[in-house]
Backbone bond lengths (Angstrom), bond angles and torsions (degrees), N, CA, C in turn:
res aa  C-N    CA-C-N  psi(-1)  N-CA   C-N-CA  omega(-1)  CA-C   N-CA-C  phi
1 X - - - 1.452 - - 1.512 107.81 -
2 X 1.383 122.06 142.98 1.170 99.42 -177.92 1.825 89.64 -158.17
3 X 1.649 114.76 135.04 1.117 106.73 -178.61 1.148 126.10 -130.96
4 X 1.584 142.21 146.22 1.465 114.37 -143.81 1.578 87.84 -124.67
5 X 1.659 102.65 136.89 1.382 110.54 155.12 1.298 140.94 -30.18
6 X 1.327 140.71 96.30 1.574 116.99 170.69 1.184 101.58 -54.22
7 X 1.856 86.63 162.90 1.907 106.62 164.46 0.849 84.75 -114.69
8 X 2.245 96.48 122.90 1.158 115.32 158.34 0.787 135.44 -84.70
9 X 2.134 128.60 27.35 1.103 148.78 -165.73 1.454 102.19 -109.38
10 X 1.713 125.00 -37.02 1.458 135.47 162.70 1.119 122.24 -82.91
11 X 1.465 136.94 -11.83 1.150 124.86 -169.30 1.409 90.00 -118.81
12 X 1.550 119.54 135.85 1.401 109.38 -156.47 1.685 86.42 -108.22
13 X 1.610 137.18 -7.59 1.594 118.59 178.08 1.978 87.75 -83.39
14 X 1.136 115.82 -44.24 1.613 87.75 178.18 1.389 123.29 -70.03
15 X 1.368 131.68 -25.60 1.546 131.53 165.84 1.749 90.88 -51.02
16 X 1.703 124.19 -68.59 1.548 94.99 -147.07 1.439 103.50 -69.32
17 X 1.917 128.36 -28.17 1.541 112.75 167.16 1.448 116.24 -32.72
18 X 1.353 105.08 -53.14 2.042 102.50 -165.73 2.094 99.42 -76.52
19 X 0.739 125.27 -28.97 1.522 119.65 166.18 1.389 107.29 -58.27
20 X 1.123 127.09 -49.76 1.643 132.06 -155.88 1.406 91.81 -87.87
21 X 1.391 125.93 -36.09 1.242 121.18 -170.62 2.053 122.04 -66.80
22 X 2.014 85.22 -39.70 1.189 115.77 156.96 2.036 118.31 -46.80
23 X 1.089 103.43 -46.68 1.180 72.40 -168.94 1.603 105.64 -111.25
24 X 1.771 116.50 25.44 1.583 112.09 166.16 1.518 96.14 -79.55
25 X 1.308 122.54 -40.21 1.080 106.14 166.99 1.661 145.06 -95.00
26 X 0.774 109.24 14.48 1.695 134.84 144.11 1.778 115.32 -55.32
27 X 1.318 108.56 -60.96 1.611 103.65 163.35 1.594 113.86 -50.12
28 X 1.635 106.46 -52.94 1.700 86.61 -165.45 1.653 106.75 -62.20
29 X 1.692 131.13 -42.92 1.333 131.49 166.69 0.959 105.51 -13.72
30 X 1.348 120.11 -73.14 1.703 130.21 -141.03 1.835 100.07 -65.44
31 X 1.519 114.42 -63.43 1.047 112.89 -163.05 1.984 104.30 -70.42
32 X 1.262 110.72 -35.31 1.422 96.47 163.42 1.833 126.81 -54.66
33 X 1.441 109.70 -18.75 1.351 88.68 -172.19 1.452 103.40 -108.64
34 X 1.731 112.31 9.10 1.290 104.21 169.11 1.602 100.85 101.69
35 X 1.793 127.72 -5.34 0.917 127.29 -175.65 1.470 137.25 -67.91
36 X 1.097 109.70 40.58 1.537 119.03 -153.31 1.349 132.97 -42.26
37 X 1.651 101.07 -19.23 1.903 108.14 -169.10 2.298 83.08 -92.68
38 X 1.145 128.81 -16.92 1.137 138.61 -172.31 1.460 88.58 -54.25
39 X 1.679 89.60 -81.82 1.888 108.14 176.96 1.282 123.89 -31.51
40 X 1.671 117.36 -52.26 1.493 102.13 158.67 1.036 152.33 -92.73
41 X 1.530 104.33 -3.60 2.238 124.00 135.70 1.419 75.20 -20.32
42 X 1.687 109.46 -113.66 1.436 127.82 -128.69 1.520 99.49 -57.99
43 X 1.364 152.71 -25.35 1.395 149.58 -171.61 1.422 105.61 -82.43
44 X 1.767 125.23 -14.27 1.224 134.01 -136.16 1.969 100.75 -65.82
45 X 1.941 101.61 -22.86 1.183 95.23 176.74 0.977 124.90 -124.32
46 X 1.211 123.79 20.31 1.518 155.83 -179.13 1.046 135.69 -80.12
47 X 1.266 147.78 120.56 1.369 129.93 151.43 1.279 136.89 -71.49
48 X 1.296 145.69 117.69 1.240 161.40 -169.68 1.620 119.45 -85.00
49 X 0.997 135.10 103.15 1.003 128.01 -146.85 1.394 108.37 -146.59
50 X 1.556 131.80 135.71 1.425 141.57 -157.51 1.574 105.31 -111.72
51 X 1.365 140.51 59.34 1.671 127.42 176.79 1.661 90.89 94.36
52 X 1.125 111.92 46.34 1.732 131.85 -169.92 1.988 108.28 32.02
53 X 1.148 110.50 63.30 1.238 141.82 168.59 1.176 137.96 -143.02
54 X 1.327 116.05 100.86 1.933 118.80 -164.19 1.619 96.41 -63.80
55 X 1.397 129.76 121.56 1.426 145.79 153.66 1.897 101.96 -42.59
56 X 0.891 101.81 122.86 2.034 122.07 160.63 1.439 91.25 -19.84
57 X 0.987 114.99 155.54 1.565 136.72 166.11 1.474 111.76 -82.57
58 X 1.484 113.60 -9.56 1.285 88.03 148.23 1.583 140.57 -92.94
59 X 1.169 99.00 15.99 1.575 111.19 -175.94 1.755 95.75 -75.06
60 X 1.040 107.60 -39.22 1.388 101.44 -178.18 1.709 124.53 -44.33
61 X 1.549 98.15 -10.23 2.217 98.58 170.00 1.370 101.37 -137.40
62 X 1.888 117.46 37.39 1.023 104.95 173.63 2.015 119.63 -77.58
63 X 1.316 86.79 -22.39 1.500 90.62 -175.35 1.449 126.95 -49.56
64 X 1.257 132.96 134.71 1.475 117.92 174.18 1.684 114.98 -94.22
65 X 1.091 106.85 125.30 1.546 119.25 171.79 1.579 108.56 -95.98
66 X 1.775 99.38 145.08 1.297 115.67 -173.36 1.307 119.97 -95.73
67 X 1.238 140.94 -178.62 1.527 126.70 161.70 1.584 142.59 -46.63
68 X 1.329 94.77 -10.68 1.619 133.51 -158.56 1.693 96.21 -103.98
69 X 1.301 125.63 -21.22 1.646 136.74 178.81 1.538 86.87 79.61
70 X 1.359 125.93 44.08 1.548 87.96 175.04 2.274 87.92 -142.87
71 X 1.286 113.13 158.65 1.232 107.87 160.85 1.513 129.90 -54.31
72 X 1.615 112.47 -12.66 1.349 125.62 -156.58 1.421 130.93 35.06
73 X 1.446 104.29 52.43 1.724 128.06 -166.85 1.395 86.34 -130.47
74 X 1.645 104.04 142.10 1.618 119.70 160.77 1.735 91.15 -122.73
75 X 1.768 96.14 125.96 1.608 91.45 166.34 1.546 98.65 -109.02
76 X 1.097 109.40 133.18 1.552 123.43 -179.72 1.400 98.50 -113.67
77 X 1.560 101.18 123.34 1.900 115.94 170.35 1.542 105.45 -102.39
78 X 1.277 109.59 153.30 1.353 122.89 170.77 1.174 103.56 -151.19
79 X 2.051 110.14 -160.85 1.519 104.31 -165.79 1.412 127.62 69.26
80 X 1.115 123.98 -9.94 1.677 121.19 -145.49 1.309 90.81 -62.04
81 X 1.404 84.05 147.00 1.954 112.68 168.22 1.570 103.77 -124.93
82 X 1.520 138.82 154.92 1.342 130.42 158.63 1.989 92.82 -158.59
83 X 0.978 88.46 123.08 1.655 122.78 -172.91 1.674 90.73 -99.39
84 X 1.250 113.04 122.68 1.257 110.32 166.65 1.629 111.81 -132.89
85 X 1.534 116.04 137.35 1.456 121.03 -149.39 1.724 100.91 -80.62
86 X 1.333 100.01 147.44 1.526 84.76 -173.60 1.515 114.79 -86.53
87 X 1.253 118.78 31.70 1.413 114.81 154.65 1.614 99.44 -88.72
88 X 1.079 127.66 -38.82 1.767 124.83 150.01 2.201 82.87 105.65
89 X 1.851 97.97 41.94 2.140 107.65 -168.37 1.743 81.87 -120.10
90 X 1.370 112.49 -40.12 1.712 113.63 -171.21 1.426 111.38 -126.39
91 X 1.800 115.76 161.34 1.594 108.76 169.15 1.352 92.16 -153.25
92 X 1.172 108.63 -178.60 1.579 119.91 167.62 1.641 105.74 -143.11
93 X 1.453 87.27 156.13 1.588 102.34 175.84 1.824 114.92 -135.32
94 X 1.323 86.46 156.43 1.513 82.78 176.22 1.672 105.81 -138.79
95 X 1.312 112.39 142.70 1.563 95.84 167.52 1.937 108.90 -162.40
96 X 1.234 100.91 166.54 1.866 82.86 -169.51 1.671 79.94 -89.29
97 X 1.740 110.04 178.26 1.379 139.11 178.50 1.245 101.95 -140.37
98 X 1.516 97.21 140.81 1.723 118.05 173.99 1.213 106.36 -129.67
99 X 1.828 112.98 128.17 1.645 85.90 179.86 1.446 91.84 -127.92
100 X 1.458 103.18 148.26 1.166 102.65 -175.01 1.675 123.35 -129.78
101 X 1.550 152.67 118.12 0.701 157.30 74.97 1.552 158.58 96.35
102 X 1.279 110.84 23.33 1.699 88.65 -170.20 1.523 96.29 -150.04
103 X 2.075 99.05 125.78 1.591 115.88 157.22 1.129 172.90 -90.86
104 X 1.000 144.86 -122.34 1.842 120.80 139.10 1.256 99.39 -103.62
105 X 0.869 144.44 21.94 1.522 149.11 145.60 1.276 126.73 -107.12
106 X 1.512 122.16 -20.75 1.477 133.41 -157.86 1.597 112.99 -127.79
107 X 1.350 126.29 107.87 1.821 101.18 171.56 1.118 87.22 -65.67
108 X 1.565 97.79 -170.51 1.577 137.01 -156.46 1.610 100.49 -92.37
109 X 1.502 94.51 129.83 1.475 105.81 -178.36 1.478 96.76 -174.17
110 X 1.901 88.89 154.73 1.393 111.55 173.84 1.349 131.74 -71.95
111 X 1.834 130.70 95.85 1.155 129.00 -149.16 1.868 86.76 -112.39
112 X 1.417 115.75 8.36 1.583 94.02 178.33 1.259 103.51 -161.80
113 X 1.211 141.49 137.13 1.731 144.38 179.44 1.789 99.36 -159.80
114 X 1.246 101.32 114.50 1.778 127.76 166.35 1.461 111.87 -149.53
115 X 1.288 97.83 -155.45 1.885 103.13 -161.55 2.116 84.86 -131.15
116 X 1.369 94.49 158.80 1.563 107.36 171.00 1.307 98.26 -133.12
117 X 1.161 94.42 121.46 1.760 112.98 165.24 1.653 110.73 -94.35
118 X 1.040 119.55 113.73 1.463 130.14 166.41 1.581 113.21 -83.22
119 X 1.521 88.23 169.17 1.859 115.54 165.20 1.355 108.42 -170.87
120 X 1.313 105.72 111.88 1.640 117.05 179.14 1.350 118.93 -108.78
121 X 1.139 126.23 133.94 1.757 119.72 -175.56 1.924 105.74 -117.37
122 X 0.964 107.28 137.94 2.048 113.94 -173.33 2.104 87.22 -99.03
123 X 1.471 81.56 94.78 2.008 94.08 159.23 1.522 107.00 -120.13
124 X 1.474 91.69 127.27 1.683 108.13 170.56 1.688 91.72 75.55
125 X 1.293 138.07 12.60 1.811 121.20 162.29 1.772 89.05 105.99
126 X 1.095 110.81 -8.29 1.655 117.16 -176.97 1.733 117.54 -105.81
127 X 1.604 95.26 120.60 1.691 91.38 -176.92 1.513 115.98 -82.85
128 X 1.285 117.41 146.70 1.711 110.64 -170.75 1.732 93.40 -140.67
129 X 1.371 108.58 155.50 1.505 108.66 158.38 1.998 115.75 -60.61
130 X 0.996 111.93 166.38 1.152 131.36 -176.69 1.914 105.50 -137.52
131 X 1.144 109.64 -41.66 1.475 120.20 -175.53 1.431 101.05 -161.43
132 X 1.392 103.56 150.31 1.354 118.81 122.70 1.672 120.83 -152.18
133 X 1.273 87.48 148.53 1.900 112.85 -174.75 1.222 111.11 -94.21
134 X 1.319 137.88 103.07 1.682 133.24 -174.91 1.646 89.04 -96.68
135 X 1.513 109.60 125.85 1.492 110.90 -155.90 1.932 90.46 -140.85
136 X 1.283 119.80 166.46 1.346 128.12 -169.44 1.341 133.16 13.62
137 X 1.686 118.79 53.24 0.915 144.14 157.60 1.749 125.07 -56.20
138 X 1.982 84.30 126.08 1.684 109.16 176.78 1.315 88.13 -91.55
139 X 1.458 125.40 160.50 1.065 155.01 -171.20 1.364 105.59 -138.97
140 X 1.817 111.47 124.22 1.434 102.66 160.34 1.316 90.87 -134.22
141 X 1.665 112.28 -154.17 1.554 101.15 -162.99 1.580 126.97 -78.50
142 X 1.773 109.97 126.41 1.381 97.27 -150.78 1.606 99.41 -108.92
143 X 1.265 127.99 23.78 1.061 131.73 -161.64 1.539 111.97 -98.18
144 X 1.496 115.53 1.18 1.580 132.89 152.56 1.369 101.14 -69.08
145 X 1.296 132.03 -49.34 1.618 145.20 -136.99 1.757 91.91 -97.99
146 X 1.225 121.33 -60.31 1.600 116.11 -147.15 1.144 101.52 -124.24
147 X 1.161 131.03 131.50 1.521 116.37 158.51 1.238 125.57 -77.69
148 X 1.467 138.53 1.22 1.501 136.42 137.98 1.372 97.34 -113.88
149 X 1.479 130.58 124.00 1.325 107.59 146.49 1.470 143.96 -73.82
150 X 0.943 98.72 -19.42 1.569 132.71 166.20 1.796 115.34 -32.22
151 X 1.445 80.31 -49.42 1.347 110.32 -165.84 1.549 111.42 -55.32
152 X 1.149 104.43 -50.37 1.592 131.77 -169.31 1.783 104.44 -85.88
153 X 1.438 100.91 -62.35 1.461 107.91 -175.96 1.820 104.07 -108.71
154 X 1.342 109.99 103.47 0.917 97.41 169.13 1.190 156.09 -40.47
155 X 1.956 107.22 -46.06 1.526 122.17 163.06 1.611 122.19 -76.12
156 X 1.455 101.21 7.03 1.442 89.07 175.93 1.840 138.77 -71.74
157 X 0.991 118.47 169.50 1.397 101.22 -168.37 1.162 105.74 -110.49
């Protein structure tokens, strides 16, 4: 059996999969390492959106950072889906999120699991977010993560 690699440099629906793929996970990076001007690079044209509701502007410093500059959260996506339009200008993605957890007070545990709904648009040969919707969210304890949770997720407890 023998099976041959595409080049995802010629085939332009696998180039924009590995771009789009590139930058679902580029968001989780950024906010795990505390990178925040990263996060709003890639959101810069985006809408961000909580259960299709943009969070207050003050959510934007709800996060708590540790000594380390970082939230000390890994969000790990899986599932991935990426739909790409056959004008090959827009796509969508979908994938669940796990975020996970641990402080100098807290082992490691799962304080967050929902789904991200994307929308990405290709301007100038370059893929960018357009949206994302963080939509049917579990909640566990987020009071390592946010300093209101409320704030961010409305129904949270």
């Amino acid at each position: 059996i023998s099976y041959t690699v595409p080049n995802v440099v010629s085939d332009p629906i696998m180039s924009a999969h590995h771009h789009i793929s590139t930058l679902m996970n580029d968001y989780c990076t950024a906010i795990d390492h505390g990178d925040f001007k990263r996060f709003a690079e890639l959101m810069r044209h985006a809408d961000w959106l909580v259960e299709g509701e943009k969070p207050p502007p003050a959510s934007a410093a709800n996060v708590i950072l540790y000594d380390d500059g970082t939230p000390r959260t890994k969000h790990v996506i899986s599932n991935i889906q990426i739909n790409i339009a056959g004008d090959e200008r827009s796509a969508t993605g979908h994938s669940y999120v796990r975020v996970y957890q641990q402080t100098p007070s807290r082992p490691l545990g799962v304080i967050f699991a929902g789904e991200y709904f994307d929308q990405f648009q290709r301007v100038d040969g370059q893929w960018r977010f357009a949206q994302r919707d963080i939509r049917h969210p579990l909640y566990g304890d987020l009071s390592g993560h946010l300093k209101d949770p409320q704030l961010t997720f409305k129904h949270a407890p």
